[in-house]
PyMOL Python script that loads the backbone (N, CA, C, O; Angstrom):
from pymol import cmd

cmd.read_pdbstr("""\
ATOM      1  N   UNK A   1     -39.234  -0.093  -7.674  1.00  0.00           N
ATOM      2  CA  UNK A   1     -38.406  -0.397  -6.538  1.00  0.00           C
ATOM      3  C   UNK A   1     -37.426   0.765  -6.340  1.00  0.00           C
ATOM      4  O   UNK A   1     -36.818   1.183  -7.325  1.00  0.00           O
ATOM      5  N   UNK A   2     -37.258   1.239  -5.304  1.00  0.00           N
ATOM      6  CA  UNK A   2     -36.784   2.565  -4.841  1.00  0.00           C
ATOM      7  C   UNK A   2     -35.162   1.987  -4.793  1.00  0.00           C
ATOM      8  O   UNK A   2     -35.043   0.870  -4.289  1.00  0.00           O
ATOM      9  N   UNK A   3     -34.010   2.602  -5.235  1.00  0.00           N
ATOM     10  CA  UNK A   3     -32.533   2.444  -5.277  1.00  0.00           C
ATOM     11  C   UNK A   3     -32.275   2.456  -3.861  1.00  0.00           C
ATOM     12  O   UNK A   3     -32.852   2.993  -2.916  1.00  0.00           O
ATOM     13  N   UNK A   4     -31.426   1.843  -3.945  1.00  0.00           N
ATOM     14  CA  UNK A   4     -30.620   1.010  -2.116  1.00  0.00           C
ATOM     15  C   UNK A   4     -29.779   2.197  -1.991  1.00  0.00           C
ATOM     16  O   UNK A   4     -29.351   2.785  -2.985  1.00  0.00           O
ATOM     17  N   UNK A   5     -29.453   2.679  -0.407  1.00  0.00           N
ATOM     18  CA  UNK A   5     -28.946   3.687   0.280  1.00  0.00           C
ATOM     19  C   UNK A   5     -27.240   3.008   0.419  1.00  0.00           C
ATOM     20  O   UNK A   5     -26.809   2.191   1.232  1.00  0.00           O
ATOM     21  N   UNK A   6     -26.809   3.441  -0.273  1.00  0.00           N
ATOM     22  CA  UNK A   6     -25.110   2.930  -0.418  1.00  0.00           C
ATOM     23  C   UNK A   6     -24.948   3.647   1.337  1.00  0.00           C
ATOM     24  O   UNK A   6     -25.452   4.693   1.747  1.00  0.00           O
ATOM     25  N   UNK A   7     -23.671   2.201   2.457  1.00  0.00           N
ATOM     26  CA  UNK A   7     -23.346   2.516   3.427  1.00  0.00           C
ATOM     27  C   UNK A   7     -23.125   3.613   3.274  1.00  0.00           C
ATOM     28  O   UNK A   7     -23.164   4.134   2.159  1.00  0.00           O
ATOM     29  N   UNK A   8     -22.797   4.331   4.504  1.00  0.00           N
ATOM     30  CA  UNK A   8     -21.139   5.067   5.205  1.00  0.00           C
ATOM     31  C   UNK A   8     -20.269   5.112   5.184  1.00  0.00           C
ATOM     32  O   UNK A   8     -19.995   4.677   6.303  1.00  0.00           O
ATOM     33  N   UNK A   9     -18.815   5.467   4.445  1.00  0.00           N
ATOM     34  CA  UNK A   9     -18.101   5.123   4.694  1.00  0.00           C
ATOM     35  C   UNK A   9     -16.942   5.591   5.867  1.00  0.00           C
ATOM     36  O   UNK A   9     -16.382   6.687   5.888  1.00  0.00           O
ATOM     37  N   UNK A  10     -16.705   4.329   6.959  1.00  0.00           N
ATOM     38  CA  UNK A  10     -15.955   4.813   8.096  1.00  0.00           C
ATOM     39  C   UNK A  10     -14.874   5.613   7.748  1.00  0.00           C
ATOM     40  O   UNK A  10     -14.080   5.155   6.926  1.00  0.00           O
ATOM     41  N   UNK A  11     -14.692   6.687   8.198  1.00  0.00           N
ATOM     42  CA  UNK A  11     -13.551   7.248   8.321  1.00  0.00           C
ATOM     43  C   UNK A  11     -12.582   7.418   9.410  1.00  0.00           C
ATOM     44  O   UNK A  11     -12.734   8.207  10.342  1.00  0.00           O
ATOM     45  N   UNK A  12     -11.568   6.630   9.244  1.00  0.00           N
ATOM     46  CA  UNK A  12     -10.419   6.067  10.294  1.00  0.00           C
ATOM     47  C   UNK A  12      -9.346   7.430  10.302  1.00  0.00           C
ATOM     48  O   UNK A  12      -8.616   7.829   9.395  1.00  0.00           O
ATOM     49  N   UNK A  13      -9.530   7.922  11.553  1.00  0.00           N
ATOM     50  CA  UNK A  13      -8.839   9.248  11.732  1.00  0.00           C
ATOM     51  C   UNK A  13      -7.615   8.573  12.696  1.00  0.00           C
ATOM     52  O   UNK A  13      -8.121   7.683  13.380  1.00  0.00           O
ATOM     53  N   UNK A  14      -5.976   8.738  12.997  1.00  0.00           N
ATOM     54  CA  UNK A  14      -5.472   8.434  13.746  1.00  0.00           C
ATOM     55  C   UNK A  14      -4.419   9.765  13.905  1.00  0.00           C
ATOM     56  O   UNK A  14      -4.117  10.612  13.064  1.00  0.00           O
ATOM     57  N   UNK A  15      -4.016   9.624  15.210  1.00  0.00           N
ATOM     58  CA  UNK A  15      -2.705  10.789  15.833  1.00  0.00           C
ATOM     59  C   UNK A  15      -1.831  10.642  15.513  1.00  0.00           C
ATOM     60  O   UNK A  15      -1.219   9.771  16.131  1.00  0.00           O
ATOM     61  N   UNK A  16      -1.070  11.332  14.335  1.00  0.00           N
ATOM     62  CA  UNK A  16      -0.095  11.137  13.810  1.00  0.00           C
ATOM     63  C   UNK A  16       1.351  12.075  15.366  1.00  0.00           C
ATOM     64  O   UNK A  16       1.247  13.160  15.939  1.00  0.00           O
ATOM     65  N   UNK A  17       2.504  10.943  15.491  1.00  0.00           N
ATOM     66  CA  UNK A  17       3.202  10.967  16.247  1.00  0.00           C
ATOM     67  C   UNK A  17       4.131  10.807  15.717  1.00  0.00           C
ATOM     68  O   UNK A  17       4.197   9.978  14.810  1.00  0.00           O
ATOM     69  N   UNK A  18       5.384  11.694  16.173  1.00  0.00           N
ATOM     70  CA  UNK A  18       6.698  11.531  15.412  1.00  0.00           C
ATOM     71  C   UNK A  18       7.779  10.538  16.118  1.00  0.00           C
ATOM     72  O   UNK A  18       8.819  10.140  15.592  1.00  0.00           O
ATOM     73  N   UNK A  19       7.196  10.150  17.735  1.00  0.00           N
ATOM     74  CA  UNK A  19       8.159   9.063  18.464  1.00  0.00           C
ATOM     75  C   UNK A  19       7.140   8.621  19.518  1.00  0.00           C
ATOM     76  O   UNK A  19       6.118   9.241  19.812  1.00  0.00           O
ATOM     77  N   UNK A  20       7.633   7.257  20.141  1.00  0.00           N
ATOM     78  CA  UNK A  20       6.986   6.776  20.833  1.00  0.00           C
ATOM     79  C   UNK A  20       7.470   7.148  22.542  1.00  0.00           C
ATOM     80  O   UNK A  20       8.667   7.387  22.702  1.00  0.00           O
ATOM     81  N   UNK A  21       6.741   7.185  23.528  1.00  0.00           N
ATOM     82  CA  UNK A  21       7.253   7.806  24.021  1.00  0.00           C
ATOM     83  C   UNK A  21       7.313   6.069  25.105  1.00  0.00           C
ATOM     84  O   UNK A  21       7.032   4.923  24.754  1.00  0.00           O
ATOM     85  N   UNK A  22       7.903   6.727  26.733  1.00  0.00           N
ATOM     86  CA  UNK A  22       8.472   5.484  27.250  1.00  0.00           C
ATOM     87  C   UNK A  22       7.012   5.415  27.619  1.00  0.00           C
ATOM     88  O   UNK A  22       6.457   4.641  26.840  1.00  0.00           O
ATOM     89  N   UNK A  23       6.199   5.904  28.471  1.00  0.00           N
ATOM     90  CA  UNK A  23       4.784   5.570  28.623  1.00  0.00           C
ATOM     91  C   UNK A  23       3.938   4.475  27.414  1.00  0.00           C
ATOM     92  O   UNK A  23       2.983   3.731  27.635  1.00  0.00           O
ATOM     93  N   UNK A  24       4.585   4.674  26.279  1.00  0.00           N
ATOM     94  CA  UNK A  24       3.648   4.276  25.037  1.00  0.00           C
ATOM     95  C   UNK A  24       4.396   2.932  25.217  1.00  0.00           C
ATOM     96  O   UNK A  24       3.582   2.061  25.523  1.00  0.00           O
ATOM     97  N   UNK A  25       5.765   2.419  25.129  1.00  0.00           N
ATOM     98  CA  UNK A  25       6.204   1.305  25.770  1.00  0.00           C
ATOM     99  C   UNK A  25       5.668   0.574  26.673  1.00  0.00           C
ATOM    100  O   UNK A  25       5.033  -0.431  26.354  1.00  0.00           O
ATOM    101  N   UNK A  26       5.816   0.919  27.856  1.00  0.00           N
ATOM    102  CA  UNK A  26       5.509   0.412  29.177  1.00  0.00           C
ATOM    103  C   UNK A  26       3.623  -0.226  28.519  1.00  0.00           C
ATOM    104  O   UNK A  26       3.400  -1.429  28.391  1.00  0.00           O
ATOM    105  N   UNK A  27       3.002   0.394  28.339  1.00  0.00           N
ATOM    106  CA  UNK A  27       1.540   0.383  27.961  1.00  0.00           C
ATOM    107  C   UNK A  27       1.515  -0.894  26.829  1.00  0.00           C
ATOM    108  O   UNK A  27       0.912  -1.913  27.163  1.00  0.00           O
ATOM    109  N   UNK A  28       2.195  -0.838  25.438  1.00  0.00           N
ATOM    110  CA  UNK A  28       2.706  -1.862  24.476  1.00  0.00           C
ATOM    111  C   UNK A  28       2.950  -3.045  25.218  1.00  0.00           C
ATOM    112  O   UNK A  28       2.295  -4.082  25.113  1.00  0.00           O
ATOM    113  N   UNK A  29       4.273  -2.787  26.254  1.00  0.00           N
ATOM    114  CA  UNK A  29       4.654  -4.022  27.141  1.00  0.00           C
ATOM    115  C   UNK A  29       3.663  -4.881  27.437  1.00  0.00           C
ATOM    116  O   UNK A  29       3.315  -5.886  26.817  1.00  0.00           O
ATOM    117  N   UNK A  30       3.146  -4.321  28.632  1.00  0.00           N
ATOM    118  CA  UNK A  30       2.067  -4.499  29.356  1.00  0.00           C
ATOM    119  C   UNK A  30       1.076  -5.480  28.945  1.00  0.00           C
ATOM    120  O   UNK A  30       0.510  -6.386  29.556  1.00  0.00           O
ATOM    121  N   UNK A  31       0.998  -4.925  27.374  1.00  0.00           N
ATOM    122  CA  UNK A  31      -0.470  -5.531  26.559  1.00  0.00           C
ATOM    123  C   UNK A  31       0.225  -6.815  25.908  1.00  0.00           C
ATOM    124  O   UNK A  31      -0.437  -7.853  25.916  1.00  0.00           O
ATOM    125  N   UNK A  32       1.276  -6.830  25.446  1.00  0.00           N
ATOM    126  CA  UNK A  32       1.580  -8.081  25.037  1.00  0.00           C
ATOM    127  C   UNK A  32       1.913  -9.032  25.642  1.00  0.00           C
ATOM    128  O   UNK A  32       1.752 -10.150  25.154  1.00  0.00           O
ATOM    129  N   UNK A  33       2.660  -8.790  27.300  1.00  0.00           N
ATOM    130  CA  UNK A  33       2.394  -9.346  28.205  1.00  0.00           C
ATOM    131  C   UNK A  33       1.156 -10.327  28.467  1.00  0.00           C
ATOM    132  O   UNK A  33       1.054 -11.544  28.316  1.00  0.00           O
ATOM    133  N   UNK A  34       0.430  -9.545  28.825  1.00  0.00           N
ATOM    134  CA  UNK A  34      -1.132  -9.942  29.293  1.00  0.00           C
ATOM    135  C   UNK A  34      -1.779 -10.775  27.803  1.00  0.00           C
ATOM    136  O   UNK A  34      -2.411 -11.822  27.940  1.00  0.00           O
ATOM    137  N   UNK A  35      -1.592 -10.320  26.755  1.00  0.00           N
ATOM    138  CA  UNK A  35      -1.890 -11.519  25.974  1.00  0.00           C
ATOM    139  C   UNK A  35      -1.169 -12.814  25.695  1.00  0.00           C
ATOM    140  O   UNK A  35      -1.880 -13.735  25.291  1.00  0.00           O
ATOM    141  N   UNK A  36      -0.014 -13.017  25.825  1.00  0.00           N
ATOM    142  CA  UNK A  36       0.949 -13.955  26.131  1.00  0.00           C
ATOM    143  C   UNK A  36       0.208 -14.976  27.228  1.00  0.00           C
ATOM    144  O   UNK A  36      -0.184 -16.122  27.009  1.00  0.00           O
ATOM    145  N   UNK A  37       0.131 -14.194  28.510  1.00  0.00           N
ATOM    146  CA  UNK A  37      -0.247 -14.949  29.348  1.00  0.00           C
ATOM    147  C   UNK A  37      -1.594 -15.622  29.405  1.00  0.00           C
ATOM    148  O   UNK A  37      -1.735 -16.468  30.288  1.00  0.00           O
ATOM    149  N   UNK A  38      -2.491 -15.405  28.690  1.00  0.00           N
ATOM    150  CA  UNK A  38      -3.757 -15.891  27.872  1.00  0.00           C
ATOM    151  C   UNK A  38      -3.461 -16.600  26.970  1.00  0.00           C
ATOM    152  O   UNK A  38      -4.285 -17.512  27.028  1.00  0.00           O
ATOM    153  N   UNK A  39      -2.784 -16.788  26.126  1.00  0.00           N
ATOM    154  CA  UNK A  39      -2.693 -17.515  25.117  1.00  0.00           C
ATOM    155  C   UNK A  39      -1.630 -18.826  25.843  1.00  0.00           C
ATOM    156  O   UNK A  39      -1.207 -19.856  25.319  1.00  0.00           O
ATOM    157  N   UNK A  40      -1.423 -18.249  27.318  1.00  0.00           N
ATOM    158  CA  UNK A  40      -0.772 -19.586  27.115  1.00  0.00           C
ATOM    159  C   UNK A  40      -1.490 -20.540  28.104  1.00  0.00           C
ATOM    160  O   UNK A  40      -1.092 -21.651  28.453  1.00  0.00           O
ATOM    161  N   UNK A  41      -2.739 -19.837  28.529  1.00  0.00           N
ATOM    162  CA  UNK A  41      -3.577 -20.104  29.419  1.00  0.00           C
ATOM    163  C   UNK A  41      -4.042 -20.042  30.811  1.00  0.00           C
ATOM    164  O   UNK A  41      -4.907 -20.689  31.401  1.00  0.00           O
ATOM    165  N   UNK A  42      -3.300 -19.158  31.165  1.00  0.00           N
ATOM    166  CA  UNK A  42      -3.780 -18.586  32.274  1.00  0.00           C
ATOM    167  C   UNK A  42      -5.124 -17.677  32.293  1.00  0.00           C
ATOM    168  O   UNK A  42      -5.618 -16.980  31.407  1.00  0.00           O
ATOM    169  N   UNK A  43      -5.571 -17.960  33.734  1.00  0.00           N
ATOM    170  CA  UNK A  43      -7.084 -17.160  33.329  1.00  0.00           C
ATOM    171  C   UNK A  43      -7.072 -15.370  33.485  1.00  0.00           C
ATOM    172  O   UNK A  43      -6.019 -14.746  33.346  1.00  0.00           O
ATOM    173  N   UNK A  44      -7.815 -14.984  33.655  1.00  0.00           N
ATOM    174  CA  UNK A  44      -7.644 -13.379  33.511  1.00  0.00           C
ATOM    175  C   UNK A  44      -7.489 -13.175  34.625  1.00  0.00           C
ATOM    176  O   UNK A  44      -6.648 -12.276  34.590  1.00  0.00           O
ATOM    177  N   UNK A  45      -7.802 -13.458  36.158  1.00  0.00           N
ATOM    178  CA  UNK A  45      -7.486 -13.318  37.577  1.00  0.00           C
ATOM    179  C   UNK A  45      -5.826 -13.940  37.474  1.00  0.00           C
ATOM    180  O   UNK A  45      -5.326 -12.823  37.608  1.00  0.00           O
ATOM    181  N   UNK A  46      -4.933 -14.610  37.376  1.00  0.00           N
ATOM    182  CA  UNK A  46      -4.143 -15.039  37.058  1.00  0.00           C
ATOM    183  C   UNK A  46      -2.641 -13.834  36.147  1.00  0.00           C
ATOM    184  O   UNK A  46      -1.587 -13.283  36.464  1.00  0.00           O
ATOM    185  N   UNK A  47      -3.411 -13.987  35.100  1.00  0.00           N
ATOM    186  CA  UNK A  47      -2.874 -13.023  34.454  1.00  0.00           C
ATOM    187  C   UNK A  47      -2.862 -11.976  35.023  1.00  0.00           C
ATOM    188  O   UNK A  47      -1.719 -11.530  35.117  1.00  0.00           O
ATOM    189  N   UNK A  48      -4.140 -10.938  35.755  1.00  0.00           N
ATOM    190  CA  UNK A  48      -3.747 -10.120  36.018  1.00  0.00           C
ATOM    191  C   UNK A  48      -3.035  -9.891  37.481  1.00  0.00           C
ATOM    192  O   UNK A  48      -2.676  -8.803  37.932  1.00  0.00           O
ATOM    193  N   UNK A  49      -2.926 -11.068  38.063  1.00  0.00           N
ATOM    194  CA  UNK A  49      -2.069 -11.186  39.259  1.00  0.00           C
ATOM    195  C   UNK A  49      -0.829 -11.145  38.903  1.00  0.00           C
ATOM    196  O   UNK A  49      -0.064 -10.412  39.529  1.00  0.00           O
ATOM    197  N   UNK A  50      -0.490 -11.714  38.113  1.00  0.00           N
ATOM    198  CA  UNK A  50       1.028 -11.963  37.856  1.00  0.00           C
ATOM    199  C   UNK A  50       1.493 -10.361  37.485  1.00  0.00           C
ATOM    200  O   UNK A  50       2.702 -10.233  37.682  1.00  0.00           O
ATOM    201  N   UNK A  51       0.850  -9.118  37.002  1.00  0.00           N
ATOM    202  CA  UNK A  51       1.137  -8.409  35.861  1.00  0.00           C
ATOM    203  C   UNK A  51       1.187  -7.214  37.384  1.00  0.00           C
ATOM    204  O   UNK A  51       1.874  -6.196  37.306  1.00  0.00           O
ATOM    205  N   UNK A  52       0.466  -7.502  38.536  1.00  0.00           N
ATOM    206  CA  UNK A  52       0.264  -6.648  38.729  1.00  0.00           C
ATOM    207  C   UNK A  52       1.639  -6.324  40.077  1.00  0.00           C
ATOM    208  O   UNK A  52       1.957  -5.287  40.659  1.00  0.00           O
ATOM    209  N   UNK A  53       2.182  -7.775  40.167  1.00  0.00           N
ATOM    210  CA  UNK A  53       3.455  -7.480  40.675  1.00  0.00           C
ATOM    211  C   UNK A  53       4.590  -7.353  39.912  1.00  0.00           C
ATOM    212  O   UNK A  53       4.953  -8.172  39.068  1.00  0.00           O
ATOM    213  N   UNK A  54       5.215  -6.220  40.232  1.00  0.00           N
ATOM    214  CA  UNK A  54       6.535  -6.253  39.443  1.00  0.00           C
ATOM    215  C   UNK A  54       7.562  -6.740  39.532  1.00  0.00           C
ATOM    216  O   UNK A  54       8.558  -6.346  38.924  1.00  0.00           O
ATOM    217  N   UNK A  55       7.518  -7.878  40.456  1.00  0.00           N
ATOM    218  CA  UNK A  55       8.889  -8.633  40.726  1.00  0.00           C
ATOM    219  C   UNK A  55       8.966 -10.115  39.578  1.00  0.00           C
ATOM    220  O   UNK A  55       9.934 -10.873  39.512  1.00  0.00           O
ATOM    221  N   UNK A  56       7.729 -10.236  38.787  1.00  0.00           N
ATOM    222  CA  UNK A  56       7.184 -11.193  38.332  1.00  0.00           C
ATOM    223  C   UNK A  56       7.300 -10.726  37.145  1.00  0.00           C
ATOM    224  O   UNK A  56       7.650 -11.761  36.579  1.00  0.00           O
ATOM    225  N   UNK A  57       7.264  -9.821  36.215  1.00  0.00           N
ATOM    226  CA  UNK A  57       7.937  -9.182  35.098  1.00  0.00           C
ATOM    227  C   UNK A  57       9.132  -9.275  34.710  1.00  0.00           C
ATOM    228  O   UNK A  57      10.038  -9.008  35.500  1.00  0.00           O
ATOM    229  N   UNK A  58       9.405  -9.684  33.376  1.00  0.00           N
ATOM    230  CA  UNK A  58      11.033 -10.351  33.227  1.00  0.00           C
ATOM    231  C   UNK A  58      11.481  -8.635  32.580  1.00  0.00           C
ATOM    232  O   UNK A  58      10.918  -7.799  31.873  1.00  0.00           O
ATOM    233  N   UNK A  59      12.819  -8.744  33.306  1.00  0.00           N
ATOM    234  CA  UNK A  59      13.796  -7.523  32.687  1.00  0.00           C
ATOM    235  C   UNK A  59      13.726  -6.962  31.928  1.00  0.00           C
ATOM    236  O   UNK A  59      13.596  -5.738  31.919  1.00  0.00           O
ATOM    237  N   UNK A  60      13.830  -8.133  30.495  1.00  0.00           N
ATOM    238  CA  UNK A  60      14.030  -8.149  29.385  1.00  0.00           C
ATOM    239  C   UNK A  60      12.755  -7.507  28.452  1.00  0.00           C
ATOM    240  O   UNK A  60      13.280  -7.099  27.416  1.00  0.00           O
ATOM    241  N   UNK A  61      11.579  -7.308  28.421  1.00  0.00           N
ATOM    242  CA  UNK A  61      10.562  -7.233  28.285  1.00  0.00           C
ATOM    243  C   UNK A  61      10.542  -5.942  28.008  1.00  0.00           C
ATOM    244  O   UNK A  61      10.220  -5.672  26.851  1.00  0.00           O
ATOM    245  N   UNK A  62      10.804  -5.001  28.760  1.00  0.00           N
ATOM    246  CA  UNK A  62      10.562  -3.632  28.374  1.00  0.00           C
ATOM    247  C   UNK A  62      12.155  -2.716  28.677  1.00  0.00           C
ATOM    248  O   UNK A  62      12.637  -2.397  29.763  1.00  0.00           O
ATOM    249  N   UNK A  63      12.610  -2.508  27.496  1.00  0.00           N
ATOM    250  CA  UNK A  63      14.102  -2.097  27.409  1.00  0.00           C
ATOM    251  C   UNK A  63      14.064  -1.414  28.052  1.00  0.00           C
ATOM    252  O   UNK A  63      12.954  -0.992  28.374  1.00  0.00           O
ATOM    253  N   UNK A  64      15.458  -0.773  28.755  1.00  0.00           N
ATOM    254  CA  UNK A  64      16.187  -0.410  30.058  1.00  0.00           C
ATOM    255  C   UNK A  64      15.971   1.229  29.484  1.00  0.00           C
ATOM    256  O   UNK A  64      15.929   1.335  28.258  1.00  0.00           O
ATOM    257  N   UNK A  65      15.840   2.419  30.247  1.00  0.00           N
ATOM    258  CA  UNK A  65      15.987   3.682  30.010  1.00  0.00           C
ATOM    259  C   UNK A  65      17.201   4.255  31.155  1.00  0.00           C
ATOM    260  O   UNK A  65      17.330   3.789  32.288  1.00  0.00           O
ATOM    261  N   UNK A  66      17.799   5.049  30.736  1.00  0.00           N
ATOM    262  CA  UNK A  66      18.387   5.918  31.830  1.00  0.00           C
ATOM    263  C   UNK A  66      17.908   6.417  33.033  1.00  0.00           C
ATOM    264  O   UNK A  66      17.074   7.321  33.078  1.00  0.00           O
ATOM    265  N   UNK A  67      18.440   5.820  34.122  1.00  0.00           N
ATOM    266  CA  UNK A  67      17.791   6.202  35.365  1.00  0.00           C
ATOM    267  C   UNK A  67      17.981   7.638  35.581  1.00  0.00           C
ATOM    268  O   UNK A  67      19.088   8.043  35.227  1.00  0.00           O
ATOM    269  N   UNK A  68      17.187   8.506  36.071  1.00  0.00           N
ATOM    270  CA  UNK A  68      17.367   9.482  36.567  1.00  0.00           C
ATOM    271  C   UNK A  68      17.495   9.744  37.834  1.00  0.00           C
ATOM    272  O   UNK A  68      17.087   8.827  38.548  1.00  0.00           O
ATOM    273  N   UNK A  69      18.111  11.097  38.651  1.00  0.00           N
ATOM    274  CA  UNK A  69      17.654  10.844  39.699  1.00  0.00           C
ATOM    275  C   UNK A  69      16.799  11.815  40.218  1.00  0.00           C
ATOM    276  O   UNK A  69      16.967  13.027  40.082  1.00  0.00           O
ATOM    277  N   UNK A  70      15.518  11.066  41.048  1.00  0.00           N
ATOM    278  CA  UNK A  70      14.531  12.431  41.562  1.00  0.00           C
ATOM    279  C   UNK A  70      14.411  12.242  42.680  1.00  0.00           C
ATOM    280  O   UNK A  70      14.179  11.223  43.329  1.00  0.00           O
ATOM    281  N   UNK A  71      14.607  13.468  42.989  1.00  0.00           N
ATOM    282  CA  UNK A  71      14.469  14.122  44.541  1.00  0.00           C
ATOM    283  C   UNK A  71      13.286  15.041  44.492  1.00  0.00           C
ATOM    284  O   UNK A  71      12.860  16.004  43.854  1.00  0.00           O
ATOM    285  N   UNK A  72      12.826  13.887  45.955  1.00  0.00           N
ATOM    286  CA  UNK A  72      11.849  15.072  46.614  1.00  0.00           C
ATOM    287  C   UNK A  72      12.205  16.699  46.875  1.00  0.00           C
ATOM    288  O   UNK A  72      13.189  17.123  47.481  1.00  0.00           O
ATOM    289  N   UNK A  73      11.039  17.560  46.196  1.00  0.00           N
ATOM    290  CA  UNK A  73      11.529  19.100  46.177  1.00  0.00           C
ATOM    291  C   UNK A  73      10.885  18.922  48.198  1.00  0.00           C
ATOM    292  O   UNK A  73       9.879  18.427  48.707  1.00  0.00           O
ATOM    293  N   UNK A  74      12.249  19.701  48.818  1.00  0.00           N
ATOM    294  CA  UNK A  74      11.769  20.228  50.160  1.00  0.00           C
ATOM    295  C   UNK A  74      11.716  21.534  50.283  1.00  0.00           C
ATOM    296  O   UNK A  74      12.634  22.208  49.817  1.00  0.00           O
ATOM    297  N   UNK A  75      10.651  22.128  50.923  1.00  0.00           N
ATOM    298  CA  UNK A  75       9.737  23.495  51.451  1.00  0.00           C
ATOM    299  C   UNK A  75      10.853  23.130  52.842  1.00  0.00           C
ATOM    300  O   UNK A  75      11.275  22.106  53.379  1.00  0.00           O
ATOM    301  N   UNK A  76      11.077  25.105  53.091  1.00  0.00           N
ATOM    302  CA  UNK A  76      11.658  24.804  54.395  1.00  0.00           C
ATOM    303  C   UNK A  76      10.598  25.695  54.983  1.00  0.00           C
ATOM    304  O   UNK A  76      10.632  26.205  56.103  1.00  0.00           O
ATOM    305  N   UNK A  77       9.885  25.784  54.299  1.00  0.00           N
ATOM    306  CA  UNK A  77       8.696  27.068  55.164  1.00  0.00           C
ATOM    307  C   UNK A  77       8.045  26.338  55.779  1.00  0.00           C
ATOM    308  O   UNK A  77       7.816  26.731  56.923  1.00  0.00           O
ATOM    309  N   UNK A  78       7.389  24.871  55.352  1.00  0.00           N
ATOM    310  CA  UNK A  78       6.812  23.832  55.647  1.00  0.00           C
ATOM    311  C   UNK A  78       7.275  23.334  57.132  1.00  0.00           C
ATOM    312  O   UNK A  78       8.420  23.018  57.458  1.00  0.00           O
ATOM    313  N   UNK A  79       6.188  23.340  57.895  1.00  0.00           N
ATOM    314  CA  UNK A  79       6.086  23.439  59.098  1.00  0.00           C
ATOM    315  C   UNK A  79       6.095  21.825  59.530  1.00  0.00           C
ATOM    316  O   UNK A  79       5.152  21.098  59.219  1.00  0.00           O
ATOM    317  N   UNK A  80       7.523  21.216  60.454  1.00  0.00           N
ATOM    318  CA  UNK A  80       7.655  19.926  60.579  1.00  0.00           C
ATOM    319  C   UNK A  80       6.867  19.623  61.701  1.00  0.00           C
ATOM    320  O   UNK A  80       6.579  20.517  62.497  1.00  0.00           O
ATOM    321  N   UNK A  81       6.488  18.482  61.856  1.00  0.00           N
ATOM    322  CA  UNK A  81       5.529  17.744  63.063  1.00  0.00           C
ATOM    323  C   UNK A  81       6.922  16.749  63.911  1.00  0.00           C
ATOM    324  O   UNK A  81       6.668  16.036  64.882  1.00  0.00           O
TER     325      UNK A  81
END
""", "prot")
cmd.dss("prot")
cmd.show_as("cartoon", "prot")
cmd.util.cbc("prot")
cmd.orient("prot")
């Protein structure tokens, strides 16, 4: 009887990161959100209705950052209509 081929073993590579950034938040949010709202039974049309307006998102959920302010850059070369 010929000896058995021992698996593979997976090798779990991950991106080591020194901070999370606010994108990586918002994204975190988002997902625990949307499982919340499944687990508490809403269906996935549902859930993703609710998620996809933002007036329906509680405050509290994804901590507050410093507003900035951005302004549109204006071209004055840019030819007005």
């Amino acid at each position: 009887m010929a000896a058995k081929k021992k698996p593979a073993k997976r090798i779990r590579r991950s991106v080591a990161r020194k901070e999370t950034t606010a994108l990586d938040m918002h994204a975190i949010a988002l997902n625990e959100w949307y499982q919340s709202l499944r687990r508490a039974g809403f269906s996935v049309e549902i859930a993703l209705g609710l998620m996809d307006n933002k007036n329906s998102m509680p405050d509290w959920l994804i901590p507050q950052t410093a507003d900035t302010d951005i302004t549109p850059f204006h071209d004055d070369d840019e030819d007005e209509d």
